[in-house]
N, C-alpha and C positions, 0 to 999 in steps of 0.2 A: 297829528298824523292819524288818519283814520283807518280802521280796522286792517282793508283791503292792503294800505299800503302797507302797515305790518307784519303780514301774512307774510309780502312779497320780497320784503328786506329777512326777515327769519329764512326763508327758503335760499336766496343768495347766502347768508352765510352758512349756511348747512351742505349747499352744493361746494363752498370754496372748504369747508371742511371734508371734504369726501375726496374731492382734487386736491390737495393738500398731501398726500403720501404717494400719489400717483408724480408730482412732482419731483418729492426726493426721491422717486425710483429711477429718473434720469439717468443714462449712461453718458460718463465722461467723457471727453476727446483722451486722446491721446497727449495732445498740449496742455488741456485744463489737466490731466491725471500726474502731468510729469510736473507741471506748476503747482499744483496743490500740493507735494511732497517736498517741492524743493525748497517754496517759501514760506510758505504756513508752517511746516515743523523743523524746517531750519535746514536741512537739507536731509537726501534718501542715505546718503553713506552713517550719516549722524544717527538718525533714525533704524538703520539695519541694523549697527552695533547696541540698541538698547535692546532689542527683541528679534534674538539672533535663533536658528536651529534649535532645538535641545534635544534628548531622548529620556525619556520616559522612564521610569524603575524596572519595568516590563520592558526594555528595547524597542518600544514605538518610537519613530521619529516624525515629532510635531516642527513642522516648517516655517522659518523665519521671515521676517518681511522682504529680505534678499529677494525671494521668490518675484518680489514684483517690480524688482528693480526696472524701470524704462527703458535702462541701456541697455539691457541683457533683452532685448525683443522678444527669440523665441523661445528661453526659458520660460519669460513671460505667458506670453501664449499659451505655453503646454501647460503651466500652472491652471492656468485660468479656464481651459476649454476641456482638458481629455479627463475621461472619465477614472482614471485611475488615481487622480488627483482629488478627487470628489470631497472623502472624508480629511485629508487635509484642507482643503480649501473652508471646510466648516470647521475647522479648531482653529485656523488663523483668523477667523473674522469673529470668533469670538473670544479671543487675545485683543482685537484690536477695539472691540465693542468694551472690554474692560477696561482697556486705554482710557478710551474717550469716556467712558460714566467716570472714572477716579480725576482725571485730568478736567474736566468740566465742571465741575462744584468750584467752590469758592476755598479750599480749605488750604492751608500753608503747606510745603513741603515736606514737612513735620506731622501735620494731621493726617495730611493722605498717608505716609508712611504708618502712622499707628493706626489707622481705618485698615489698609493693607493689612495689617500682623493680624489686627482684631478678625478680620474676615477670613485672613487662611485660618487663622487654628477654628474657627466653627468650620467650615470645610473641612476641614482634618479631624475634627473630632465625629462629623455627620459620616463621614466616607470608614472611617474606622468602625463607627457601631455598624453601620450598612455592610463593611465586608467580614464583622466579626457575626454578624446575624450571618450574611450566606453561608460562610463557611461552616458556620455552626449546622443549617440545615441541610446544606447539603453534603455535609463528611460521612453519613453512612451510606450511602448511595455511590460517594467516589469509591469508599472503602472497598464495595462490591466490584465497583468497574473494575478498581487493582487486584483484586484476587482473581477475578475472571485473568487479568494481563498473566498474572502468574500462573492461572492452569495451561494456557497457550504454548507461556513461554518452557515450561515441563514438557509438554504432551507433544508438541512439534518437533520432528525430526530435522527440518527444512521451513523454513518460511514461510514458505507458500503453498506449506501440504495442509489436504482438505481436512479436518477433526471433525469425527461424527457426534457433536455433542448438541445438546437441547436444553436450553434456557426457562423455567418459569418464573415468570413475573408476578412475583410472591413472596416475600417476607415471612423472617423463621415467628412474627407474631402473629402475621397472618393463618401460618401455617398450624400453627400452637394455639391459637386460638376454642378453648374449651367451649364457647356459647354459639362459636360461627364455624363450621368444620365447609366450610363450602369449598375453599381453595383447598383445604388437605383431600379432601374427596375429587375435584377435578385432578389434581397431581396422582391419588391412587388407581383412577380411572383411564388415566393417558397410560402410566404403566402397567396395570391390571391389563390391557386391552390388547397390548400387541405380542403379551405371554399368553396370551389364550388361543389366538388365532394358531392354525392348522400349520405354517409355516411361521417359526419362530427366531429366527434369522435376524431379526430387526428388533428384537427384544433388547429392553437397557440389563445392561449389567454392574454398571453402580451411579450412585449418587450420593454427591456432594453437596451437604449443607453446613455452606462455612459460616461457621460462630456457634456460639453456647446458647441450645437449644429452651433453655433456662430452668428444665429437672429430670430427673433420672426416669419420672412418668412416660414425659413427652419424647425423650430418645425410646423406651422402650414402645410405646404406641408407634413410632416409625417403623422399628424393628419387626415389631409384631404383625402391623397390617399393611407393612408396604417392602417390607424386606423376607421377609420370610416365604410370605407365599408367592413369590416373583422371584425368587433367588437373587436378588438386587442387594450387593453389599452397598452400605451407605457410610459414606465417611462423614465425619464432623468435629466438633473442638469442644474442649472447657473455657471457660470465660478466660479473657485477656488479661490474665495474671502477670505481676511482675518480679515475683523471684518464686525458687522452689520452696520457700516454706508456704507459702499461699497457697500454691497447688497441693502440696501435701496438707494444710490444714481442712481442705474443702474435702480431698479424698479421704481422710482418716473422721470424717464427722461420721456420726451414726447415720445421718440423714443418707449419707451417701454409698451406705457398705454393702448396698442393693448394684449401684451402679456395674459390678459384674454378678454372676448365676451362671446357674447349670440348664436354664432356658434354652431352646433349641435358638430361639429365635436373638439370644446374645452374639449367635455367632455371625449374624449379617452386620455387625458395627463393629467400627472402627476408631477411636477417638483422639484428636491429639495435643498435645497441649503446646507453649511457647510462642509465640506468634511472631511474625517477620514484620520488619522494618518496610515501612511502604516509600515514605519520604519524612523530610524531617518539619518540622511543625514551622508553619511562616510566624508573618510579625502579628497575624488576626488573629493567631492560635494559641492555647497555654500548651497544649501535648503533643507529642508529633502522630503521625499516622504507623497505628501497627493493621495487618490484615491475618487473618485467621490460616493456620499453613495446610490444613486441609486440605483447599483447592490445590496448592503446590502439589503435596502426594497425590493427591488425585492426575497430575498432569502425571506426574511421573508413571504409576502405576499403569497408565493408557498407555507414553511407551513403551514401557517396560513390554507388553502383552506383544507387542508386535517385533520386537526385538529381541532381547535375552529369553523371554516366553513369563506367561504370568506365576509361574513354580518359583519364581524368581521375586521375594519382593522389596521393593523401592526402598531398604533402608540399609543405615551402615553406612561407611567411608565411601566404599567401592560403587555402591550402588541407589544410596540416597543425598546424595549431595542435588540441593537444590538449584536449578538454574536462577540467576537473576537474582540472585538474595542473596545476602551476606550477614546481615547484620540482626542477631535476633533479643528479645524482649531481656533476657536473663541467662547468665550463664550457667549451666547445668554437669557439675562433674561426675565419673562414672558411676560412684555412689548413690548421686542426687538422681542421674538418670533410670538405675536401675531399683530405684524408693518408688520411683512414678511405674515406672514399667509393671512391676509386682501386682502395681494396682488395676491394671488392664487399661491402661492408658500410654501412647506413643510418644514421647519428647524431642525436640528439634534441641539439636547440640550442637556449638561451636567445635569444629573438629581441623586444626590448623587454618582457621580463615574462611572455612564454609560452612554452611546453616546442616546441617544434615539429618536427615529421620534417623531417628536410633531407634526404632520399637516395629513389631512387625504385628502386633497384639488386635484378636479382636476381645468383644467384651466375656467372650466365654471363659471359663473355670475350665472345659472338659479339652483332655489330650487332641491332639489332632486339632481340631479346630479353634482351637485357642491361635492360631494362625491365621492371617485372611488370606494368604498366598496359598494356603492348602483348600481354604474353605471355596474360594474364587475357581479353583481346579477341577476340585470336585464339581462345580457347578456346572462348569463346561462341560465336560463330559456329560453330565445329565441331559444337557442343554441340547448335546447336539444327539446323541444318541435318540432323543424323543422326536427333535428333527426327523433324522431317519426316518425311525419306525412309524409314525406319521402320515409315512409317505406307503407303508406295507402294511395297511387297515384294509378287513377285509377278502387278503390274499389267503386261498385255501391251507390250512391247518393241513402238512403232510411232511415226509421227511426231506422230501426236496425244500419244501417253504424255513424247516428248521435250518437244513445246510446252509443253506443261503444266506440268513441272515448269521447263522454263525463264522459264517465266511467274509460278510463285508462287515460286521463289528469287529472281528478278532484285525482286519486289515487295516481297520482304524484306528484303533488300540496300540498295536505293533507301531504304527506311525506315531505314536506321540509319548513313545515309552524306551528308556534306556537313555544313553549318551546325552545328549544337550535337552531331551525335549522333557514333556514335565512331569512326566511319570517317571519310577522309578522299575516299577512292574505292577501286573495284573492280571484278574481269573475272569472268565465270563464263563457262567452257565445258561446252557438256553432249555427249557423243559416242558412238555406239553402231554398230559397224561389224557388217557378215557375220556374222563371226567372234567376233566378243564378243556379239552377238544369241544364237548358238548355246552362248555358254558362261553366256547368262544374265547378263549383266554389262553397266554402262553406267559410263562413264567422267563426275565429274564435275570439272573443274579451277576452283579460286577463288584469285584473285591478291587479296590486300588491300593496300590504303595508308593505315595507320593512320595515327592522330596523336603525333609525338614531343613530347615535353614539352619545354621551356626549362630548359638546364641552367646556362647561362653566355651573360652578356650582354659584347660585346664595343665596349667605347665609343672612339670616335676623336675627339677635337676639331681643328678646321683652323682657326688662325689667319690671317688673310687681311691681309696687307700691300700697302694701295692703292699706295701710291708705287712699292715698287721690284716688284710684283706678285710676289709670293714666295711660297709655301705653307709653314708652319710648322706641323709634324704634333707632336699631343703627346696617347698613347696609353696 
């Protein structure tokens, strides 16, 4: 055979190799489809009962060969044509594609069976490392999602009411980071920005960073350059300890006996410990999921403001029970809560079947603000008071200009002072001498007398003996 014809017999078989898959892509009759099943695998009834419906661990339902039964026409059909059938149609043909490779070798009914065992358990063992790697990478990230769920589920009234809240996407190592301050400086920047502007209105007044900031440095560099000069209380957590001696061996180390001061800027934190049950650990997992309860008070705390009024804070039976949560990391009894509390630290308590805040505590040592419900108060009123005056830069220095503002401070005041609101009472001085006339300047002083919370109730019983009139004190 010479060259030429060689050429030209290789090219015929390379073209019947090309047509060759074009062939098996053929579509059946109707008769060859109902023939092929009925006698080649013995029949469709025979055949549906080996690779029937099933559902999935997850309640997916992967579809049986039923589906293609001949008689059943427009079952049929819909199986095979509508679009919502889609992804079943590609798990049954690859059920039926494992058919035919295990059925198509030569090996006894016995080999296919142990081929079968041998090849699920490497499947099962590849799909376990695969879903014990996801979960692994991605568990602090749900962790987040669920605390977000749980500020929501605190902070809404209603379902569908709007939460003025604002998200950075940034990480507390991000944040904490000592060689890269770039995301802690755009977060000081977004709030620095809208406390400065002339109308203050839209200013944050706290932040939440749930989990353990990882030292008593890094909470106070919050405090100090992002709490303080913003008036922005920030809440946060200790690490996700699992009974109270842990938390009290981290609080009572030297390392940590800084963690409260007489710092001004202690009193913009708030910190809490205990963490809430998120869900319980699946089969990829060794721990179950706790989240940082932070967020929770934080949700609460946002109701709270618009409802009872922010004088009022989110802790206690009555007023700190957590929505959505029940179940928390360790049980803390009044002793063990009020060991943490001492420390300038808040604890979530089992309290009849609810999670509850029992601490109202920021990190401060000094009276009064050792409170955030007083410190948050105070703030407002500063807040809005500069609002105001803000708005009266400018307006000539006279006694009509003093009256005035002495008249719509004292009317705002009066408004938010006595009976349910969150003053208890208050003094305004408004003063403007020669001297400060000429330097532009008005002196205004505000004294408040908040409201303190109940921290400890103190009970005495007096037994009274008529005969020998004796008093019998039992405290």
């Amino acid at each position: 055979m010479g060259e030429e014809e060689k050429k030209e017999v290789q090219a015929q078989e390379a073209e019947a190799k090309e047509a060759a898959p074009e062939a098996a892509g053929e579509v059946l009759s109707d008769a060859e489809f109902t023939s092929l099943l009925g006698e080649s695998f013995g029949s469709f009834k025979n055949l549906s009962a080996l690779m029937p419906s099933f559902k999935t661990p997850d309640g997916d339902l992967v579809r049986g060969v039923e589906w293609l039964d001949p008689k059943k026409d427009f079952q049929r059909k819909e199986f095979l044509t509508k679009k919502n059938f889609e992804g079943q149609r590609r798990l049954l043909a690859l059920r039926l594609k494992k058919w035919v490779e295990y059925l198509s070798g030569d090996e006894t009914p016995d080999g296919i069976r142990k081929k079968l065992s041998e090849d699920s358990a490497k499947l099962e063992a590849n799909l376990r490392k695969n879903m014990t790697k996801v979960h692994s990478q991605s568990r602090e990230l749900e962790t987040t999602y669920r605390a977000i769920d749980k500020f929501f589920a605190n902070a809404q009234q209603e379902p569908d009411e709007k939460i003025n809240a604002y998200f950075a996407n940034a990480g507390i190592e991000e944040l904490t980071d000592p060689d890269d301050k770039e995301k802690f400086e755009q977060l000081s920047t977004a709030v620095a920005d809208l406390y400065r502007e002339w109308s203050i209105k839209e200013c944050f007044s706290m932040a939440c960073i749930p989990g353990y900031m990882g030292s008593v440095e890094d909470i106070d560099t919050f405090a100090r350059q992002l709490g303080l000069p913003n008036k922005l209380h920030i809440m946060t957590d200790l690490p996700n300890f699992e009974s109270v001696d842990e938390v009290m061996e981290m609080l009572d180390d030297p390392n940590y006996a800084n963690l409260v001061g007489v710092d001004d800027y202690k009193q913009y934190v708030s910190v809490f410990a205990n963490y809430l049950l998120a869900r319980n650990a699946n089969e990829y997992e060794d721990d179950d999921m706790w989240i940082p309860p932070s967020a929770s008070v934080a949700g609460m705390m946002y109701k709270s403001d618009s409802t009872v009024g922010m004088q009022q804070p989110s802790a206690g039976f009555k007023y700190g029970k957590i929505a959505d949560a029940k179940y928390i990391r360790f049980r803390a009894n009044q002793p063990d809560a009020s060991k943490i509390n001492e420390k300038g630290v808040n604890p979530l308590v089992n309290f009849e079947g609810s999670a509850v805040a029992m601490g109202s505590s920021t990190l401060s040592v000094k009276e009064t603000f050792n409170v955030y419900s007083i410190r948050r108060t105070y703030d407002y009123v500063y807040k809005t008071l500069r609002n105001y005056l803000n708005k009266q830069t400018f307006t000539v220095i006279d006694q009509k200009m003093i009256d005035t503002l002495r008249s719509d401070i004292d009317k705002f005041m009066r408004a938010i002072s006595g009976g349910d609101n969150i003053l208890q009472d208050y003094k305004v001085e408004i003063f403007a001498d020669e001297e400060m006339r000429k330097n532009q300047e008005v002196d205004i002083k505000v004294a408040l007398n908040p409201k303190y919370p109940a921290r400890t109730f103190n009970i005495e019983f007096t037994a009274w003996d008529a005969d020998n009139q004796t008093n019998v004190k039992d405290k």
